[in-house]
Legacy VTK file of the C-alpha trace (Angstrom):
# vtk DataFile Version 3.0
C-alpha trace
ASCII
DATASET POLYDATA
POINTS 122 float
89.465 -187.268 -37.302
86.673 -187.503 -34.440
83.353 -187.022 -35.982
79.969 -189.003 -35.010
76.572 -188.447 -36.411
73.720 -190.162 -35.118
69.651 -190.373 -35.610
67.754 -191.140 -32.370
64.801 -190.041 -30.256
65.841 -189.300 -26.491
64.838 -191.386 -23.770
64.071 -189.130 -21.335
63.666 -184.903 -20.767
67.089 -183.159 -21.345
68.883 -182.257 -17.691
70.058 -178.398 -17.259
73.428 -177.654 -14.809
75.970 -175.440 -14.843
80.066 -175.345 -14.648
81.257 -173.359 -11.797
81.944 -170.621 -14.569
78.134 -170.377 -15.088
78.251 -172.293 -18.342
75.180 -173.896 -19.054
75.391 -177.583 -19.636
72.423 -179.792 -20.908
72.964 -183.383 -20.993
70.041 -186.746 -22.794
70.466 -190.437 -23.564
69.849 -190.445 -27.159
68.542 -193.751 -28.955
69.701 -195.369 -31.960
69.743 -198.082 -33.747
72.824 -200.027 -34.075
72.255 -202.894 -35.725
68.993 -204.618 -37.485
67.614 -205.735 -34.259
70.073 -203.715 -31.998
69.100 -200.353 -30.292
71.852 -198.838 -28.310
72.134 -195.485 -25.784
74.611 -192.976 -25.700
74.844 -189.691 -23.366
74.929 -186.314 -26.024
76.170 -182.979 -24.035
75.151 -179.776 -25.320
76.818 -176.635 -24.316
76.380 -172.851 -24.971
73.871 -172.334 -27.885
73.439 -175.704 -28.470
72.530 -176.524 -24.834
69.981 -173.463 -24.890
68.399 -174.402 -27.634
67.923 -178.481 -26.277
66.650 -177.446 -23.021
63.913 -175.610 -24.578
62.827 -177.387 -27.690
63.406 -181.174 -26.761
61.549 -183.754 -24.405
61.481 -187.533 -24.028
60.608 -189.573 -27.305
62.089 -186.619 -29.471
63.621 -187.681 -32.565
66.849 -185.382 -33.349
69.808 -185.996 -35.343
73.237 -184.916 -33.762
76.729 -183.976 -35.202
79.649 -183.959 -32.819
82.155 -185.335 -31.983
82.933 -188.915 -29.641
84.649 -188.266 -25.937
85.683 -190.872 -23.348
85.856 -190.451 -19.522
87.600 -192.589 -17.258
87.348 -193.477 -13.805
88.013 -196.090 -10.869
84.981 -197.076 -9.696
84.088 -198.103 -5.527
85.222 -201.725 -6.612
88.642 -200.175 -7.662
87.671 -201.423 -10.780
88.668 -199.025 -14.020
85.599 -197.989 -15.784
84.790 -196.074 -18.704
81.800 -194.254 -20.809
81.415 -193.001 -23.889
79.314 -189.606 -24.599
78.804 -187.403 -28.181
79.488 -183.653 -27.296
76.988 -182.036 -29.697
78.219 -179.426 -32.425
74.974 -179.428 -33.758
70.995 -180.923 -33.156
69.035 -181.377 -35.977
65.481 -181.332 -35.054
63.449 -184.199 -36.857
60.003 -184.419 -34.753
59.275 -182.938 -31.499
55.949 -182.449 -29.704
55.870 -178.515 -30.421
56.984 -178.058 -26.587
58.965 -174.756 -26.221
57.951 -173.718 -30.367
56.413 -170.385 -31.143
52.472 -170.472 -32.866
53.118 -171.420 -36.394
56.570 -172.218 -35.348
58.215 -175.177 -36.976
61.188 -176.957 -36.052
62.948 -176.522 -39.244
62.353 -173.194 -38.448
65.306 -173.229 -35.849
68.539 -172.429 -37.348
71.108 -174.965 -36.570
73.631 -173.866 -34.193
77.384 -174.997 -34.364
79.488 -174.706 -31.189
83.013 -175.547 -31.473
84.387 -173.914 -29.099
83.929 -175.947 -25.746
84.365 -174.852 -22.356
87.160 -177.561 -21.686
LINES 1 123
122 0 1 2 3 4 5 6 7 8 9 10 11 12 13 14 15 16 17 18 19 20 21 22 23 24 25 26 27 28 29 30 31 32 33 34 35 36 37 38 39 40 41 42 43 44 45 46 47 48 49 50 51 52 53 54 55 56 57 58 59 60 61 62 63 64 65 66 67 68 69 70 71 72 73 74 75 76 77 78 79 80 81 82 83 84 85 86 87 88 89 90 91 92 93 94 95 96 97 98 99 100 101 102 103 104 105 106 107 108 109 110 111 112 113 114 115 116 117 118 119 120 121
């Protein structure tokens, strides 16, 4: 079973690209605590619905929660060196407290309905 589920604010705006295919792809560090006096970063990718959805509503210092599920790339880096990262592919964002950017008058961000993408492009 691969299933994460974290609580963070994002350190920066949410970055828009897309595949070759013309699938959109929006990509933030997310925050979160990881220990009393431990915060840690990891990358969250949204795609489809999801990604839609990030790239309009969220902004640095956002606090979300996501659902999805853990993936690990691997490279060789200049050094020859393996390397590694860690990133949450996002089923679903939870929107906790935003600054209103990208919301309708009266709008509210429970207001959203919560997407689920399972089917990924890859």
């Amino acid at each position: 079973m691969n299933h994460s589920i974290l609580i963070g604010n994002l350190g920066d705006d949410p970055k828009s690209y897309f595949t070759p295919d013309g699938v959109q792809i929006v990509t933030f560090d997310l925050a979160f605590r990881s220990g009393k006096d431990k915060t840690s970063w990891i990358r969250i990718s949204c795609f489809k619905k999801t990604a839609e959805l990030a790239i309009k509503y969220l902004h640095k210092g956002a606090r979300v929660g996501v659902d999805g599920r853990l993936d690990q790339t691997k490279w060789t880096g200049e050094d020859n060196q393996p390397r590694s990262s860690f990133r949450i592919i996002a089923n679903q964002i939870d929107f906790i407290k935003t600054d209103g950017r990208g919301f309708e008058e009266n709008q509210k961000p429970e207001d959203v309905p919560a997407q689920h993408d399972d089917d990924m492009p890859f």
